[in-house]
N, C-alpha and C positions, 0 to 999 in steps of 0.2 A: 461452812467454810467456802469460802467463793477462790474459784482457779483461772486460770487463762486458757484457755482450750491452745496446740501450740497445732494440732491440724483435726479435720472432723471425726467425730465421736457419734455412734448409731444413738439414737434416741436421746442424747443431750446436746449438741449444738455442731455449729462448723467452726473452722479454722478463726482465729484472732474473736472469740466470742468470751464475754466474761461470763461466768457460772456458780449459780450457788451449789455446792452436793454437800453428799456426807462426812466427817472428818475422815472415818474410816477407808470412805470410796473413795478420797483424794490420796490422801498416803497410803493406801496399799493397795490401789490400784491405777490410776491416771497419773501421781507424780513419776512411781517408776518405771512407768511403760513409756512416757516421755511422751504420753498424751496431751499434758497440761502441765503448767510451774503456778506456784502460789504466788495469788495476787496480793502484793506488796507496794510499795509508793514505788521503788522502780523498775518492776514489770508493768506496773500501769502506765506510769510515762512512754514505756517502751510500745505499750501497744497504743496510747494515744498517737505516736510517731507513725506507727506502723498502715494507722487508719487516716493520718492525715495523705501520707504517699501514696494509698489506694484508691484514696478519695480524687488528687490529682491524675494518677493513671488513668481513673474511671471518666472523668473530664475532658482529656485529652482524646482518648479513646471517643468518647460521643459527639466529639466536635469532627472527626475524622468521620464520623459514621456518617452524619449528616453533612458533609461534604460529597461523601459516595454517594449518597442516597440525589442530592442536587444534581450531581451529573446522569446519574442513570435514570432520573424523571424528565431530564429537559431533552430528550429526543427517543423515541423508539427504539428498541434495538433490530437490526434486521438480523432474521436466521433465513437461510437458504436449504431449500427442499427439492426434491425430486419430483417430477407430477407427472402424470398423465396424461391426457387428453383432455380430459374433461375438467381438468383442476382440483383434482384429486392425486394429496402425494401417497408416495410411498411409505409405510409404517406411517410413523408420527412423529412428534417433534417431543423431547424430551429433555430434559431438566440439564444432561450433560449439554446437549445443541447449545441452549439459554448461554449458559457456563462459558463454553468457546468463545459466540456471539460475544457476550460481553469482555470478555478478555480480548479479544481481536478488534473492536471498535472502541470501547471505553477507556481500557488499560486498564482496568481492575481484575484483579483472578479472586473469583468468589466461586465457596466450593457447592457441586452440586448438589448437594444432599441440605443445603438451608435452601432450596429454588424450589418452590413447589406450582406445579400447573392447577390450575384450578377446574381445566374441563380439558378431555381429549383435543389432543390438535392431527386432525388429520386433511385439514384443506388451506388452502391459501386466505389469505387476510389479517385481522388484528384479534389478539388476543391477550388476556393478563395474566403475568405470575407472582407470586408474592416472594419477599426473599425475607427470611428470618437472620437477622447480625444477631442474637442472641440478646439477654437482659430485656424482654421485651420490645424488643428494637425492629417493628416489621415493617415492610412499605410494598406497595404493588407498582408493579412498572407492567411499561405496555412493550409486548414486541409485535412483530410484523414477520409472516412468515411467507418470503417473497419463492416463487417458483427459478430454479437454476436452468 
C-alpha cells in the first residue's frame, strides 16, 4: 500500500514523502496516528501542489542566499580588538565578534553558531571564516581584525 507521510516517521521517510509499507502498517498504525493519509488521485495532487510551493520557497530562498553571500565577499569585514603592545590582542576573536561585525557593517543578522573560525585569532591582520546558510550552502569570507 503506498501513503503520504503527513510529517517524519523514524526509519521510513520525512514529511510530504510517498511510501510503499504494509496494509496492516498503514491502517493500524500510520493512518490513525495521523502520520500519513492514503495515496489516492487527490492526495497526490495535493502533494504535487504541496512540492511545487516548496520547490518555489526553496528558490526564492537561494536567490536571497546568494545575494548575502555577494555582499559579504565583496569587501572584508572589519572586527575590532584590544592589543597590546606588541600586537597582540586580548583573548581572541570569536564567531559572536564575526556576527556583530557583520550586522553593524553589512546589515545582515547571521546567527553565530553557522560562523565557524577556521584557526585561533589571537593577533591583528586577515583571516577566514566560513558561514554555513544550511542545504549545503557554505562560503568563506575574509575579515580583518583591526587593533581599537
Amino acid at each position: 500500500m503506498q501513503v503520504i507521510l503527513i510529517q517524519d516517521v523514524d526509519n521510513l521517510g520525512g514529511k510530504n514523502e510517498l511510501v510503499a509499507v504494509k496494509n496492516g502498517y498503514a491502517r493500524n498504525y500510520l493512518i490513525p496516528q495521523k502520520f500519513a493519509v492514503e495515496a489516492n488521485p487527490s492526495n497526490l495532487k495535493q502533494l504535487q501542489e504541496r512540492q511545487k510551493v516548496q520547490a518555489k520557497k526553496e528558490a526564492a530562498m537561494l536567490a536571497e542566499i546568494n545575494k548575502v553571500i555577494d555582499v559579504l565577499k565583496a569587501a572584508p569585514v572589519k572586527v575590532g580588538a584590544k592589543t597590546g603592545t606588541s600586537g597582540k590582542i586580548f583573548g581572541a576573536v570569536t564567531a559572536l565578534q564575526i556576527a556583530r561585525a557583520i550586522r553593524d557593517q553589512k546589515g545582515y543578522e547571521i546567527d553565530r553558531k553557522r560562523i565557524s573560525i577556521t584557526d585561533e585569532v589571537k593577533e591583528l591582520g586577515s583571516f577566514k571564516a566560513s558561514i554555513d546558510f544550511g542545504n549545503g550552502n557554505i562560503t568563506e569570507i575574509d575579515f580583518e581584525v583591526i587593533g581599537e
